[in-house]
N, C-alpha and C positions, 0 to 999 in steps of 0.2 A: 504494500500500500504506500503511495507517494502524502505528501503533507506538505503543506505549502500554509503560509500567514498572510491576510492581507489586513489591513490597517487603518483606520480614522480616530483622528482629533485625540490620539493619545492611549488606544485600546486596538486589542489585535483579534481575531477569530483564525484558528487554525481550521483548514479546509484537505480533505482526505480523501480521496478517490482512488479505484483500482482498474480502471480501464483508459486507454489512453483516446477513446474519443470523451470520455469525463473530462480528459485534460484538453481538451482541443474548447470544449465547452465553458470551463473556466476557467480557459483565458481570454478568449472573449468576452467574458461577463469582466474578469478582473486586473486585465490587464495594465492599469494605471493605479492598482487599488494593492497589488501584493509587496508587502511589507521588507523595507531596506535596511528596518532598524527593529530591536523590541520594544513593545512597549506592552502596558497591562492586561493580561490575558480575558480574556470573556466569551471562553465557549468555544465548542470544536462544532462542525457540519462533516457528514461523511455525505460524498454523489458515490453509489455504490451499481454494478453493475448487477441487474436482476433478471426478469425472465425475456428473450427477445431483445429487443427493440428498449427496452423499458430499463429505467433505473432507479433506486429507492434515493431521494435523497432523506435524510435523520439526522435530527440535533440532539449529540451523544446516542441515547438507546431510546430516542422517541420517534418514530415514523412520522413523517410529514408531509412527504406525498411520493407517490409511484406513478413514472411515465416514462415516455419517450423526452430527449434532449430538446425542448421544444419551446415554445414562450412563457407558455402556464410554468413552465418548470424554472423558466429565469425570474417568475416572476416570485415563484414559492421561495428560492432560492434568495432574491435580493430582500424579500417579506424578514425572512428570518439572518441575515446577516444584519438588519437594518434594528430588529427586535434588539438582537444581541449587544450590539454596538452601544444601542442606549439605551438599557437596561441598568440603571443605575447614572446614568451619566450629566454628573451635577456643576462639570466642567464652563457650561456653555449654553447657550441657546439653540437648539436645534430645527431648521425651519425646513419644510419641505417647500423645496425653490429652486428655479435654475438657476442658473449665475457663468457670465460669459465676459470678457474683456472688450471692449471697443475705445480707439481713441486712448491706450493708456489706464484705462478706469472701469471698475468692476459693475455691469451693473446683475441687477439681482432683481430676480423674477419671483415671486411666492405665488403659491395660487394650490389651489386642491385640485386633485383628479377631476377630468373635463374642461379646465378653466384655459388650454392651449399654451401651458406653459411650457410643457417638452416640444411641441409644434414650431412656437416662436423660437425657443433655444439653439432649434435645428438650422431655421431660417439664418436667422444671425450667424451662428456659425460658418452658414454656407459662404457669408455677407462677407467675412473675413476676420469676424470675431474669433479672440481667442475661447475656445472652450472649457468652460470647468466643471460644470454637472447639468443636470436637466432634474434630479430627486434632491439631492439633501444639500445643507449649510449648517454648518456649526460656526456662530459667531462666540466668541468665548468671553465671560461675563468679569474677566478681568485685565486689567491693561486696555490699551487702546484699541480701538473696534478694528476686527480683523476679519478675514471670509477662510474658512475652512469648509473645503468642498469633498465633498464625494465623490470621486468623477469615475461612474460608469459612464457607461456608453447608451449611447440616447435609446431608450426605448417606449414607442409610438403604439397609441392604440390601432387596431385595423382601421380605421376611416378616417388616419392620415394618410394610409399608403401611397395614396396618387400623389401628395403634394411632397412627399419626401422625395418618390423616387422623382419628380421634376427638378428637387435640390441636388442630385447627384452630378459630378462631373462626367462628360465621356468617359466609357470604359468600366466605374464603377458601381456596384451593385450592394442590393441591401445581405446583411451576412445572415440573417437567420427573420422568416417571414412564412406567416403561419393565417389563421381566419382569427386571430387572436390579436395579432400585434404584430409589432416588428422589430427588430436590433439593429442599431445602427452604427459601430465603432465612427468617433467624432471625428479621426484623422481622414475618413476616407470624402468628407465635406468639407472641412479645412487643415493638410498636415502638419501646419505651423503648431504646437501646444507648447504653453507656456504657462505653466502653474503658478499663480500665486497668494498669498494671503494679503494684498490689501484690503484697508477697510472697502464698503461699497459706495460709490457715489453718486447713484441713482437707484431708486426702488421703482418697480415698473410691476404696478399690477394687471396682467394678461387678464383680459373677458373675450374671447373666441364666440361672436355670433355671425352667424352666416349670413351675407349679405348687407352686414350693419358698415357704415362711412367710417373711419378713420378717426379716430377723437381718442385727445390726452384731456382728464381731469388735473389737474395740481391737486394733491390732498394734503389736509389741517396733521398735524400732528398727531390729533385726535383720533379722525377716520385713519391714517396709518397704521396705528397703534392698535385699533380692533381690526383694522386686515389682517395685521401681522400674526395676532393671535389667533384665530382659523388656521394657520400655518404652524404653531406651534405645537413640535411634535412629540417635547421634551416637559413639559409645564410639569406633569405631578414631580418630578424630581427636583426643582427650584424654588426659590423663595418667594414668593406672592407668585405662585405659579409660570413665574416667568415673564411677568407684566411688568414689574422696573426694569429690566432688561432691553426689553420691547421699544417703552418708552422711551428708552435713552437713546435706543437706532434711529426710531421714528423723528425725535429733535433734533438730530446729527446729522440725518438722509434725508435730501429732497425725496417724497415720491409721489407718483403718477396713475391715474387709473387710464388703463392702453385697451382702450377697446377696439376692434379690429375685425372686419370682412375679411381682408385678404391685406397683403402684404405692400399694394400700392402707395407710395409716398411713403414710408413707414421707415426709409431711410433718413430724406429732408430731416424730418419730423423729431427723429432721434437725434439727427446732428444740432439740430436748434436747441433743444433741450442740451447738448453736453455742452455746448457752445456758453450757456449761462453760467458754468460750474467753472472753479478755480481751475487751473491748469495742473494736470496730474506730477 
C-alpha cells in the first residue's frame, strides 16, 4: 500500500491507496495539495481497490462510499478531506470561496453551491488570472489578513459543461466528465500558477442568473458581513462563531455583489473596480 500526505492551513490527512489507477486518480484531485512539509496530523483516507471497476474509498475502518473513479467519488473524497481538515480547526476562518489573482491582487469569491462561483473562477482563470481555488479559504484570525487556499482543481457541476469546455485552449480537454460534473486541473486554462497568501483586495459576491444584464452592487460593511457568514464553514469552532473575524474582513475588503448572465463586459467592469484600489 502507497501513503502519501496532503496538507492545508497547518494540518495534514494521510491518503493510502493500493492500485495504481487510485494513484493516477489522486493526483488529479491533489496535485497542488500533497504535503512538502509536516504538519499536524488529522486522519488517514484509504481509495482501496474492490470489486470490478469499483473502489471502497474509508476514513480509517469507516466505509464511505463504493464506486467506480468517477465524480460522485471526487466529490465523496474532497467531502471528507475537507470534514477532516477542519475538524477542530480554530486557527482561522474558513470560507467556502474561490479566490484567483488578477492585476497583482487576490480577489475572493464566497458564495454557496449554485451561486457560479467555481463557473466565474474558471472564467477568470481562463482570463489570465492566477488560480488559487474554486472551494475553500482559510483566512487566519491572527496577524495581518492573509488568503490560505485550497487549491484543487476546479470542479463544475454538469450544466456548466458547454461553457467550460468553450474556456479551453486548442488541443485541450476536460480530465474527468461524467452526467454528474466535471474536473478541470487549472493549469490546463491558464499554466502560469502562482501561489500566494496575500491578504484579499476585492470580495466579489457571484449571483449566476440566466439571462440577467451585468450589475456590480458596492456592499455596506454590514451586508458583507452576513454574506460572509452563509460562507462560513468553520463558525462552531470560533469565538462568537466567527463573526468578529468576518467583521474585521468585511471593514478591511471592498466588496461587491456581481450579478451576471454571461461573461460580456465582465472584464471592463472588473478593471474599473481594481483601478479604485491602492496599487498592489
Amino acid at each position: 500500500m502507497t501513503e502519501r500526505s496532503i496538507s492545508f492551513a497547518g494540518r495534514s490527512i494521510a491518503l493510502r491507496w493500493d492500485d495504481p489507477a487510485a494513484a493516477g486518480f489522486l493526483d488529479l484531485l491533489c496535485t497542488d495539495l500533497w504535503a512538502a512539509h509536516r504538519a499536524k496530523p488529522a486522519g488517514a483516507l484509504r481509495l482501496l481497490r474492490a470489486d470490478g471497476d469499483n473502489f471502497l474509498l474509508a476514513d480509517g475502518d469507516i466505509p464511505l462510499h463504493l464506486g467506480p473513479l468517477d465524480i460522485t467519488m471526487a466529490a465523496q473524497l474532497f467531502d471528507a478531506v475537507i470534514f477532516r481538515l477542519l475538524a477542530g480547526q480554530a486557527s482561522g476562518l474558513a470560507l467556502h470561496a474561490g479566490a484567483v489573482v488578477r492585476g497583482g491582487r487576490v480577489l475572493l469569491l464566497p458564495g454557496q453551491s449554485g451561486s457560479g462561483k467555481s463557473t466565474l473562477t474558471a472564467w477568470l482563470t481562463s482570463r489570465g488570472c492566477s488560480y488559487l481555488t474554486d472551494e475553500l479559504v482559510l483566512v487566519p484570525a491572527e496577524g495581518e489578513l492573509q488568503t490560505l487556499a485550497c487549491t484543487r482543481p476546479l470542479c463544475l457541476k454538469h450544466g456548466a459543461a458547454p461553457i467550460a469546455r468553450d474556456l479551453l485552449p486548442p488541443g485541450q480537454s476536460v480530465a474527468l466528465e461524467d452526467d454528474q460534473g466535471l474536473i478541470l486541473p487549472h493549469r490546463t486554462l491558464n499554466p502560469v500558477f502562482a501561489p500566494t497568501t496575500q491578504a484579499p483586495a476585492l470580495i466579489l459576491f457571484p449571483a449566476y442568473r440566466p439571462g440577467a444584464s451585468l450589475e456590480g452592487e458596492p456592499l455596506s460593511g454590514a451586508r458583507a458581513s452576513a454574506l460572509l457568514m452563509t460562507c462560513n464553514v468553520n463558525g462552531r469552532n470560533l469565538v462568537g462563531h466567527g463573526f468578529p473575524l468576518v467583521a474585521r474582513i468585511a471593514r478591511a475588503v471592498p466588496a461587491v455583489r456581481l450579478v451576471y448572465g454571461s461573461f460580456q463586459g465582465l472584464d471592463e467592469l472588473l478593471d474599473r473596480w481594481l483601478a479604485t484600489l491602492p496599487q498592489p
